[in-house]
C-alpha positions as CSV (number, residue, x, y, z in Angstrom):
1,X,-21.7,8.9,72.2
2,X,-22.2,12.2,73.5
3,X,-18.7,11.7,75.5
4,X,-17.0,11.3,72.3
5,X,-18.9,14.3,70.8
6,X,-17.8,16.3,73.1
7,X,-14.2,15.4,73.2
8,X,-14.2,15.9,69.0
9,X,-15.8,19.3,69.8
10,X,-13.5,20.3,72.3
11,X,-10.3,18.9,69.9
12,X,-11.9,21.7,67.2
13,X,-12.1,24.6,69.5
14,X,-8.7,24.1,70.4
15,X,-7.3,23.6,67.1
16,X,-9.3,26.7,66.2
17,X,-7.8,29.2,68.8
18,X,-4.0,26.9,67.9
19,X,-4.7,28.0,64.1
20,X,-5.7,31.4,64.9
21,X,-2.9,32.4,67.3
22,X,-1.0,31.8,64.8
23,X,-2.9,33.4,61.9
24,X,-2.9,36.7,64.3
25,X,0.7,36.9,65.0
26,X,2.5,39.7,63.6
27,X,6.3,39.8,63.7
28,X,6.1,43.5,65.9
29,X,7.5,46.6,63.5
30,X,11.0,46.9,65.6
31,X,12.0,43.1,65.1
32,X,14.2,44.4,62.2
33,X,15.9,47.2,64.0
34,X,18.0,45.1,66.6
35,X,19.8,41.7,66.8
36,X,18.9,40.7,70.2
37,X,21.7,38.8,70.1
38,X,24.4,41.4,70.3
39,X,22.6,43.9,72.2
40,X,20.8,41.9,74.6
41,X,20.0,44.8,77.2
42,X,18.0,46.6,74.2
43,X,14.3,46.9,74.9
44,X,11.6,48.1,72.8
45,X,10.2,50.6,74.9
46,X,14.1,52.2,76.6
47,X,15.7,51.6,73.3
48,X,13.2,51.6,70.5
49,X,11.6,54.2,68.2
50,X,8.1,54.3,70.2
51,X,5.6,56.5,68.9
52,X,5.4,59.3,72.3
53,X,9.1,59.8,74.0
54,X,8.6,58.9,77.7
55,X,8.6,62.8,79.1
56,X,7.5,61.3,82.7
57,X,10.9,58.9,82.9
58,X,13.3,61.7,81.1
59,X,12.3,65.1,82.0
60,X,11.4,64.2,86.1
61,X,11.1,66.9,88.6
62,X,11.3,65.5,91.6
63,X,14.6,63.5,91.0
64,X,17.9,64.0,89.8
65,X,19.0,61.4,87.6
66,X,22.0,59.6,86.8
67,X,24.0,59.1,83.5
68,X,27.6,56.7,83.3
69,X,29.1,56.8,80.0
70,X,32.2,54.9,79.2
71,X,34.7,56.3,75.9
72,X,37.5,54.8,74.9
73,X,40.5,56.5,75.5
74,X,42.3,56.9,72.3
75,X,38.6,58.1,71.2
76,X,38.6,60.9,74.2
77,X,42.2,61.9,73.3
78,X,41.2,62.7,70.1
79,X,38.3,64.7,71.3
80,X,40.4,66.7,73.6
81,X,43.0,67.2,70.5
82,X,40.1,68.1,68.1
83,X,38.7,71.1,71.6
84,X,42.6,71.9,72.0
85,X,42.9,72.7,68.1
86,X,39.6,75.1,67.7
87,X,40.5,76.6,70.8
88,X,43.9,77.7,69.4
89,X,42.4,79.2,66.3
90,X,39.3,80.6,67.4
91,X,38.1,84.0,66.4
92,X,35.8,86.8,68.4
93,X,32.6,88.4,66.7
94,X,31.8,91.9,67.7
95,X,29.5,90.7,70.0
96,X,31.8,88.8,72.0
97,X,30.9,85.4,70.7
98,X,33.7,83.0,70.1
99,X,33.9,81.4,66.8
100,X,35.0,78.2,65.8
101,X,35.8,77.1,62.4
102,X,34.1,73.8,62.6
103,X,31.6,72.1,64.9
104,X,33.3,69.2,67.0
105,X,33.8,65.8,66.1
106,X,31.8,63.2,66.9
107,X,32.7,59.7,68.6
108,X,30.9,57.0,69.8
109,X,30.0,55.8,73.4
110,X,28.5,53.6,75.8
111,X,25.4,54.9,77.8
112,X,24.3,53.7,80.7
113,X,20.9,54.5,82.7
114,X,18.8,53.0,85.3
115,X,21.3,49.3,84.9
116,X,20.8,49.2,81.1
117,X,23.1,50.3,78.3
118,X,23.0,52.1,75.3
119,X,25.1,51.2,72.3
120,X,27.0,52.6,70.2
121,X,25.6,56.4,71.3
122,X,27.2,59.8,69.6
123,X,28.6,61.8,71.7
124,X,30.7,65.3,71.0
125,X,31.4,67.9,72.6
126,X,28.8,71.6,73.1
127,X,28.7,75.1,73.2
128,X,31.3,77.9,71.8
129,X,31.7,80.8,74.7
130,X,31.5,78.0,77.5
131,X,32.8,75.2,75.9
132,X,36.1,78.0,74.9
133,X,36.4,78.8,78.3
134,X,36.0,75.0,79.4
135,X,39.3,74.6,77.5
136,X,41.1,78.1,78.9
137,X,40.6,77.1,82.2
138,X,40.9,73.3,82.2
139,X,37.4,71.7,83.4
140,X,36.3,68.6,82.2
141,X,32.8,69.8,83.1
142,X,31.8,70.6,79.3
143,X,28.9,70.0,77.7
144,X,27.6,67.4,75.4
145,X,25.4,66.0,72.5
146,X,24.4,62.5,72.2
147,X,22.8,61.4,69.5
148,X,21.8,58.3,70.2
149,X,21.1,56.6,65.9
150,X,24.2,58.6,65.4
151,X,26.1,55.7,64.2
152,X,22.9,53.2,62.8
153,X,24.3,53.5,59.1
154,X,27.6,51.6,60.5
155,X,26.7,49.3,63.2
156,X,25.4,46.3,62.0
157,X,21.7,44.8,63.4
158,X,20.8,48.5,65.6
159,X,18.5,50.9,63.8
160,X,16.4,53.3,65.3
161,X,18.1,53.6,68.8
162,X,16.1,55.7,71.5
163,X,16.3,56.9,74.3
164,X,13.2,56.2,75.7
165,X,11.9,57.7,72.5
166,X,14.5,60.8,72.2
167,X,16.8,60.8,69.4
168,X,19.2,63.7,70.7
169,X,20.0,65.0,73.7
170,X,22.1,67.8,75.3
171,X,23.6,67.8,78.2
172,X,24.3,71.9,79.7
173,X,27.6,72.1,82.4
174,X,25.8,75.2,84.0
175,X,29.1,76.9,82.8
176,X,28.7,80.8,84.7
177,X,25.6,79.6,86.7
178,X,26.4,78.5,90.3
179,X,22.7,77.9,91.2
180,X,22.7,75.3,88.5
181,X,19.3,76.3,88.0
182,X,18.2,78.7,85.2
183,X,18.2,76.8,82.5
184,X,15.2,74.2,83.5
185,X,13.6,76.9,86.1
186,X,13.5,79.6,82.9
187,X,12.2,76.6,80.6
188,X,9.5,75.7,82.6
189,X,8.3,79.3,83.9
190,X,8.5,80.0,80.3
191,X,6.2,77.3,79.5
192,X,3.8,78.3,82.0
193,X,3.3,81.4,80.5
194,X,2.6,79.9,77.0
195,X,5.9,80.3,75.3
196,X,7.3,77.5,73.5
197,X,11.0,76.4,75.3
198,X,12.3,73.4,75.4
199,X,11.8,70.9,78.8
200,X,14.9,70.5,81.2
201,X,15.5,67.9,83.9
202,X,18.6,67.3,86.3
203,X,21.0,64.6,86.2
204,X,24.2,64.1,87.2
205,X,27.3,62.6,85.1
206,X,30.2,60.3,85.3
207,X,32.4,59.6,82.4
208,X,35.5,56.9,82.3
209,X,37.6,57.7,79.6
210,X,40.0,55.1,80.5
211,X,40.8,56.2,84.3
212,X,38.2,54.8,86.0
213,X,34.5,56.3,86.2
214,X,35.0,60.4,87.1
215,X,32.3,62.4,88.6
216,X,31.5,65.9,86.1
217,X,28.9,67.4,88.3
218,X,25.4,68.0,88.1
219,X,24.4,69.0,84.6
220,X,20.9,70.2,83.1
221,X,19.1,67.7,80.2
222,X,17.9,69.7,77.5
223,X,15.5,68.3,75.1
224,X,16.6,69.0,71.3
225,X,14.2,71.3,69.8
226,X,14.7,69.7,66.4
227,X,14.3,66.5,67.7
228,X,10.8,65.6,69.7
229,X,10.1,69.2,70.9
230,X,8.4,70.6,67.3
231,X,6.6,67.3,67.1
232,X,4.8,67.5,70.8
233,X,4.5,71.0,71.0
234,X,3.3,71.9,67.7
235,X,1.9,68.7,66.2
236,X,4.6,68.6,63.5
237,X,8.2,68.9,62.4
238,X,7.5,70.1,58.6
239,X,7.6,73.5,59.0
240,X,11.3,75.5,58.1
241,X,13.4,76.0,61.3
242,X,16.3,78.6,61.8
243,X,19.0,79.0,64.2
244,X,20.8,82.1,63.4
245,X,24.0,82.3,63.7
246,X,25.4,85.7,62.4
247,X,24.5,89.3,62.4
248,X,21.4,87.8,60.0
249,X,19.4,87.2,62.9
250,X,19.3,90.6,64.1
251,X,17.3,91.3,61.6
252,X,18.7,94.7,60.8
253,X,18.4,96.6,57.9
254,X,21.1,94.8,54.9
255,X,21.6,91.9,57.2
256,X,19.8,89.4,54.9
257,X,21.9,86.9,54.6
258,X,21.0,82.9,54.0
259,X,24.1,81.5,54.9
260,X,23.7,83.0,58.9
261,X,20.3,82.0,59.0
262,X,21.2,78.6,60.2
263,X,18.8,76.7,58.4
264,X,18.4,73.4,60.7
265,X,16.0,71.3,58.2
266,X,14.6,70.6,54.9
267,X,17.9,71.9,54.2
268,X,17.8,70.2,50.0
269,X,15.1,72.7,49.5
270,X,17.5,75.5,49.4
271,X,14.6,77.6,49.7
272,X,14.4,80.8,51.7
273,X,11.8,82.8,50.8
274,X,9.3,82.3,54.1
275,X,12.0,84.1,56.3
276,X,12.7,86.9,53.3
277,X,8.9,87.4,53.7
278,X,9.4,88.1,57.1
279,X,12.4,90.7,56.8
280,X,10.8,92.5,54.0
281,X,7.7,93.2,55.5
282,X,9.3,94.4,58.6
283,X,11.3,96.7,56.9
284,X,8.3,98.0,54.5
285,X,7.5,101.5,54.6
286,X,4.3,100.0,55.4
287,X,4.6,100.4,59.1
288,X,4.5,104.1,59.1
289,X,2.6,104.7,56.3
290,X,0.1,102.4,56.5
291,X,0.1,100.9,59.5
292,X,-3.3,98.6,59.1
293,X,-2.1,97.1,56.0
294,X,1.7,96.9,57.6
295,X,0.1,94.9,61.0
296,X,-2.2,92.5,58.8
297,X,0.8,91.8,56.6
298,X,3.3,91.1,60.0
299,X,0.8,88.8,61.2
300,X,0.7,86.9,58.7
301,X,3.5,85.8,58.5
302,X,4.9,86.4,62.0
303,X,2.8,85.2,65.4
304,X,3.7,89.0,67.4
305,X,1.6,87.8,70.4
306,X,4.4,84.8,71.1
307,X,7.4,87.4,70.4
308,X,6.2,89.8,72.2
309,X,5.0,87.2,75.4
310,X,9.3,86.3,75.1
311,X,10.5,89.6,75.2
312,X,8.0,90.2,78.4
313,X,9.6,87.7,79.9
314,X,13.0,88.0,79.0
315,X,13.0,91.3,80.0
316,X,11.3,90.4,83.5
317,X,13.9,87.9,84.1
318,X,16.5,90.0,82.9
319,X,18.5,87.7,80.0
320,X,21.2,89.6,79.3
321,X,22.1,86.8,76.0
322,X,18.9,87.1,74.1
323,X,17.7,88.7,71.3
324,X,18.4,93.3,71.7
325,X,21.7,91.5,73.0
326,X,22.4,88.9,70.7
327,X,22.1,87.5,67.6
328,X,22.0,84.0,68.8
329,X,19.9,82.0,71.5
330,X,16.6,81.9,69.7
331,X,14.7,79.7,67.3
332,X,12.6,80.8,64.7
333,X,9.9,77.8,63.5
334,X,7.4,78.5,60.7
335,X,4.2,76.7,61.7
336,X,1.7,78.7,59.9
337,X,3.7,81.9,60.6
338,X,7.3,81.8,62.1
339,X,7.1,81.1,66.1
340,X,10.3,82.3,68.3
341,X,11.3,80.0,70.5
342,X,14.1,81.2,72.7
343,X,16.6,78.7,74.9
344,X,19.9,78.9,76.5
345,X,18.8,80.9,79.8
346,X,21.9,81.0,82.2
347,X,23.0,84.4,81.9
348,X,19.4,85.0,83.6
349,X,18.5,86.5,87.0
350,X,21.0,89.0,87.6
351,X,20.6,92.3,88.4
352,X,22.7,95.4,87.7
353,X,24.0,94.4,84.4
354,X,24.3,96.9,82.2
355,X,24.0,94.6,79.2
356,X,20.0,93.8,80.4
357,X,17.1,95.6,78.4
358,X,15.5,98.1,80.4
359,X,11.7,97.6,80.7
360,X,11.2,100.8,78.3
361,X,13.2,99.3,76.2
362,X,15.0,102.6,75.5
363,X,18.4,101.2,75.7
364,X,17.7,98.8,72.1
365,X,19.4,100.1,69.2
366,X,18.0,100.9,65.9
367,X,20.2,97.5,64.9
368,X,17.1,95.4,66.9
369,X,14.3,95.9,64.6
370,X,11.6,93.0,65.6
371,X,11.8,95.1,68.8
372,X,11.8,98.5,67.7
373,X,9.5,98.3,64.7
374,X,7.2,95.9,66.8
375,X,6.7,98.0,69.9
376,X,6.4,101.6,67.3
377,X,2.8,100.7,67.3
378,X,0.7,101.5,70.5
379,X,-1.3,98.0,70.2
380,X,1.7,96.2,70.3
381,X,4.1,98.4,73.1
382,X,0.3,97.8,75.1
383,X,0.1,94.2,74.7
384,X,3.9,93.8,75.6
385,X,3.2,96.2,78.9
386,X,0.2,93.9,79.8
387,X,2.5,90.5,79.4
388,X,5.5,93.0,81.6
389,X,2.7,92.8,84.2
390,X,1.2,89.1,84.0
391,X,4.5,87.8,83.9
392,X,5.6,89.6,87.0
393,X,2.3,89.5,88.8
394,X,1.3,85.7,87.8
395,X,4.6,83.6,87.1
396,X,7.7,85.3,88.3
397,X,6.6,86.4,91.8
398,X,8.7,85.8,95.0
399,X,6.5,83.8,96.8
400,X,6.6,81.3,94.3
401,X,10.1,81.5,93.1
402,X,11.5,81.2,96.6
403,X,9.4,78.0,97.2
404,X,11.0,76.7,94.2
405,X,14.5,77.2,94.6
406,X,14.0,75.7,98.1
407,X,12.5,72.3,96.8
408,X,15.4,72.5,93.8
409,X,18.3,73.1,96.4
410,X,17.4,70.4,98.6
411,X,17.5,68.4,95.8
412,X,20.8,68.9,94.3
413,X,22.8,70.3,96.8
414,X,24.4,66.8,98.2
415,X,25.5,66.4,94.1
416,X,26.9,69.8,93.6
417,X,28.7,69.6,97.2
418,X,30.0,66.6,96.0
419,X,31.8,68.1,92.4
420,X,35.3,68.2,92.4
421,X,38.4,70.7,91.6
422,X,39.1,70.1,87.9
423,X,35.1,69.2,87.2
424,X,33.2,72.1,88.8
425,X,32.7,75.8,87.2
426,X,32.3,76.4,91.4
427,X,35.1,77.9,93.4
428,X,33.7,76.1,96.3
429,X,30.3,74.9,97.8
430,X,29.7,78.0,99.5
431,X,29.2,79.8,96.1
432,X,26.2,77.2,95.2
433,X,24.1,78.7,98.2
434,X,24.9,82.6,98.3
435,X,23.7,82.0,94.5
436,X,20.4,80.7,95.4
437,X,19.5,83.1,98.1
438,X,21.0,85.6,95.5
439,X,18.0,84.5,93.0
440,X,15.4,84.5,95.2
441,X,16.4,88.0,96.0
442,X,16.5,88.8,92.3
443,X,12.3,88.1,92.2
444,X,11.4,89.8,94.9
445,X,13.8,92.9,93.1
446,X,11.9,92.9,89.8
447,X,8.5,92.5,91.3
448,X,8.9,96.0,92.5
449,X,10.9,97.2,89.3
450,X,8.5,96.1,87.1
451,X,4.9,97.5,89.1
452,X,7.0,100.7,89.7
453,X,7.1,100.9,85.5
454,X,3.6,99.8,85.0
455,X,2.1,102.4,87.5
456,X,4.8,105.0,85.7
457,X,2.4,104.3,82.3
458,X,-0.5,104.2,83.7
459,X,-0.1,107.8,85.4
């Protein structure tokens, strides 16, 4: 009796935790997103929309990592047709920009990482003053944008496509910098010293466009600031953001203009009045009037402390393509108060250019006024004096720097020895390692540049 009372109780339990399983099953959130069927390499946590991007497995520093991706050919004809035709009828700005009358087209491509593919991934072609010069002097080594939903709307049973949680990416060619360096060692010093940048990792890339897998070189990753970098580094993606792409983005007296503003998002809102804030009260008669009233109204609207951190820096570094130089090459991100957030750092670490702001920053034009209005009051020319000096003393010093560039050129040099004529922005190999002892020179110069100016003030 108690056998069989025992065996009845055990048939319960097990019906029980049967009944429940089932009760607590919940088909999982992606199940809709992909047909496992056609894309049977898809995973949920490579290819699917998960709530963190995986920064540890796409933005390494310790490996360079590598990227295959396979166009068709008819689809990489066009692409070189579509380069070949804004080439031919670009125009120059009186800043020396190139302009093109459209962006590129976009095609779609295969994308393969780690022995997994990526379907169905948009790819088009980067860049105006490189990607121009890509074309005049016929390298392949241009840079990209892939865009990895590009095509969801289209391709039946895949939504939501990741990269292991990154929508967009860019791949840089490292056009004009032979270290291949500045644009993830700028990023991340930058970052160190509390300004917002985007992250950068190394890879290298092979493309078969119908001739068999080619080799294009080591190129730098660049995460896509309107992408995942606003969400992790400010909490949120709500906010306006503006790329400027005209003389707007000086900021110059009369220059306000909406259509050069570049407004990247909530673009149906048509609605510009945060940034006219901004140019209004930096024009207002306020600053030299009343200066109090003029500094709390800035503020406001403006986070100073972060600008003025960037133009410490940039000036350190010597970025001869940033804002007192160009209208371009800078974000500007209202999160409680507009945020500049610069990028695009390979015309860094060269000394002797004429083009670079001096320290004083005597050299910047009226035309520059978030520099020359900003640093007209004494609290503010202090405070970017004092980040001249941390920057210099605590970030960019040689000891460090030299360290750094040895670790980096150990670790790409057997990829960049290995670029080929037709594919490299390098004359030859040589010109890889005279560049990197060049830039560990370049820290040790400003070091002494930029103590020689702070003890100048002080006396």
């Amino acid at each position: 009796m108690k056998v069989n009372t025992l065996k009845y109780l055990s048939v319960l339990i097990i019906t029980a935790i049967l009944f429940g399983s089932c009760k607590r099953y919940v088909e999982p959130e992606w199940a809709d997103d992909v047909d496992l069927s056609l894309y049977p390499q898809w995973t949920y946590e490579t290819h699917g929309k998960i709530p963190t991007p995986n920064y540890a497995e796409v933005f390494e520093h310790t490996k360079v990592l590598r990227f295959d991706i396979v166009i068709d050919s008819s689809l990489w004809n066009t692409m070189q047709k579509n380069l070949s035709d804004l080439a031919t009828s670009a125009i120059t700005d009186n800043y020396g920009n190139v302009v093109f009358s459209e962006s590129p087209i976009t095609i779609p491509c295969s994308f393969y990482y780690n022995g997994r593919q990526w379907y169905n991934v948009g790819i088009k072609l980067k860049g105006t003053n490189s990607l121009y010069d890509s074309y005049r002097y016929g390298i392949n080594k241009t840079s990209f944008k892939l865009d990895f939903e590009e095509y969801e709307d289209i391709i039946p049973g895949l939504k939501n496509q990741r990269f292991y949680g990154f929508r967009q990416l860019n791949l840089y060619n490292n056009a004009n910098d032979k270290s291949m360096m500045r644009e993830k060692v700028i990023s991340d010093l930058y970052r160190s010293f509390g300004i917002n940048t985007p992250k950068a990792s190394f890879c290298e890339v092979y493309v078969n466009y119908g001739k068999g897998s080619k080799y294009f070189g080591i190129y730098t990753l660049i995460e896509d600031i309107d992408d995942t970098m606003l969400d992790m580094q400010f909490g949120n993606s709500n906010g306006n953001l503006y790329e400027p792409t005209g003389l707007a983005g000086t900021f110059a007296e009369n220059t306000f203009n909406t259509g050069e503003l570049g407004k990247a998002n909530n673009i149906m809102e048509n609605n510009f009045s945060d940034i006219e804030t901004l140019y209004n009260i930096l024009h207002s008669t306020d600053r030299m009037s009343d200066t109090t009233t003029w500094k709390k109204s800035i503020e406001s609207i403006f986070n100073v402390n972060l600008f003025l951190k960037s133009l410490a820096a940039n000036t350190v570094v010597e970025n001869r393509d940033s804002y007192g130089n160009n209208f371009k090459n800078y974000y500007l991100y209202n999160y409680y108060g507009f945020v500049w957030i610069p990028f695009d750092f390979n015309k860094t670490l060269i000394s002797g250019k004429k083009s670079a702001l001096s320290l004083s920053m005597n050299n910047v034009s009226v035309y520059w006024p978030l520099i020359n209005n900003l640093l007209s009051i004494k609290e503010y020319k202090n405070t970017y004096h004092n980040y001249l000096d941390d920057f210099s003393s605590a970030i960019y010093t040689p000891e460090s720097m030299a360290l750094l560039y040895t670790k980096y050129k150990e670790l790409l040099q057997e990829h960049i020895y290995a670029e080929q004529t037709g594919f490299t922005w390098l004359s030859n190999s040589q010109e890889f390692d005279l560049e990197v002892e060049k830039i560990k020179l370049h820290s040790q110069y400003r070091q002494g540049v930029v103590q020689a100016y702070i003890n100048s003030i002080i006396k």
